[in-house]
N, C-alpha and C positions, 0 to 999 in steps of 0.2 A: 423409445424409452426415455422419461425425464427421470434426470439425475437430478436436478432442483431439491435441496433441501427444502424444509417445509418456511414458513417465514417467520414463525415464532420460534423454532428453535435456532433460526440464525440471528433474531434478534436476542435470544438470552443469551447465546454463544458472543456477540459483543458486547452485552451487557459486561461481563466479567473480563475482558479486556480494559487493562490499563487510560490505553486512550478514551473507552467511554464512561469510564466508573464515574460514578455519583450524576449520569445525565439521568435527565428524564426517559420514563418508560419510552413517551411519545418520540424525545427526540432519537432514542436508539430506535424504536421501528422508521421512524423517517429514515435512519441510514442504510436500517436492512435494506428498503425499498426498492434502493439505490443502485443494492448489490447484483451482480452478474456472478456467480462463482464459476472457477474453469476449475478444472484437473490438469496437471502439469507432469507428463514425466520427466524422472530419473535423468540427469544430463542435460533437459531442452533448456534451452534459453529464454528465458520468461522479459527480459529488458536486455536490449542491446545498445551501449556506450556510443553516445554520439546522434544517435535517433532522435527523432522529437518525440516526447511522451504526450500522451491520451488518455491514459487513467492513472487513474491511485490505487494500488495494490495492495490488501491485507492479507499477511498469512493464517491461512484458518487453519491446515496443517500440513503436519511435514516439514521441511530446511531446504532456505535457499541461501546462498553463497552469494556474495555483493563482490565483484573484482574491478578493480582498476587493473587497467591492461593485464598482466599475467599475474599479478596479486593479489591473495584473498583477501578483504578488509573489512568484510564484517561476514558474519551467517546469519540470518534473520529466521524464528522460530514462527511457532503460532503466539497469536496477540500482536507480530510488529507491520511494520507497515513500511510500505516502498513508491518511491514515483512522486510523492508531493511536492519536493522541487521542481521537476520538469512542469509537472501541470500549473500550478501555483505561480512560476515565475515564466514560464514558454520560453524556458532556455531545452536544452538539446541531452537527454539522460548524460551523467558524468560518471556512472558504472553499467558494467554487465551484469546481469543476474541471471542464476542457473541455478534450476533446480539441482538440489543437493540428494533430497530424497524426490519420491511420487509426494507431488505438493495439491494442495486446497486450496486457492488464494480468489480472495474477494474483489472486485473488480470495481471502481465506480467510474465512470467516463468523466473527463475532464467539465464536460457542458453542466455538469449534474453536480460537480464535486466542489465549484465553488459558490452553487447558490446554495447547498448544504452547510457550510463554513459559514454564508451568512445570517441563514436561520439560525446558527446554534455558536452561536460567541465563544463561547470554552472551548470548544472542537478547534475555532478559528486561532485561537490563543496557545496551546497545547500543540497545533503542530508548526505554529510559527517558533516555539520555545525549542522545539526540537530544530528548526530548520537554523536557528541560530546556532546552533551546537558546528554544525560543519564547517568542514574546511573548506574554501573556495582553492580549487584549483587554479594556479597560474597558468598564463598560458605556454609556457617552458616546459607545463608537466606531462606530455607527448601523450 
């Protein structure tokens, strides 16, 4: 049985996500293209702290929880997005993530996610303006 949504209604479904508003038709199907969607349940661990990341994770839906060691610090909905540090910079994930509910999340493999960045500059810029947003972990932060 394919669960695969169809590829035009995952492309409208990012269309109206933040990250991709005002891109082109073209350059939002180039990202559906991209996408692998999984199913996650309830409790599993979707990124574990400390691993090297491989893909870029969008929430399509449902709530996943972001923890540093035993603290929650952030939940990420549908529309946000996870993993771009790891892939982007090949340092080593710096939270857990668990599914909070049964999650939908978009998938794009690390090999894929940074020639996509270069075709489409805004995408490239957007999530660099987010990646400046965080805090760097010390290395005292255990």
């Amino acid at each position: 049985m394919d669960d695969t949504p169809s590829y035009s209604r995952l492309a409208a479904e990012l269309a109206d996500m933040p990250l991709f508003a005002g891109l082109a038709p073209h350059q939002v199907e180039d990202v559906a293209g991209n996408i692998l969607e999984r199913r996650v349940k309830q409790g599993k661990t979707v990124i574990k702290e400390g691993q090297w990341g491989h893909e870029f994770l969008l929430v399509l839906e449902g709530e996943m929880e972001v923890r540093r060691g035993d603290r929650v610090i952030a939940t990420k909905g549908p529309g946000t997005y996870i993993g771009e540090l790891a892939v982007l910079d090949e340092v080593r994930r710096s939270a857990t993530v668990v599914a909070k509910t049964d999650v939908v999340v978009g998938s794009i493999e690390a090999s894929l996610f940074a020639p996509l960045l270069s075709d489409i500059p805004v995408l490239a810029e957007r999530i660099a303006a987010t990646m400046a947003q965080y805090e760097t972990p010390s290395p005292t932060d255990g």
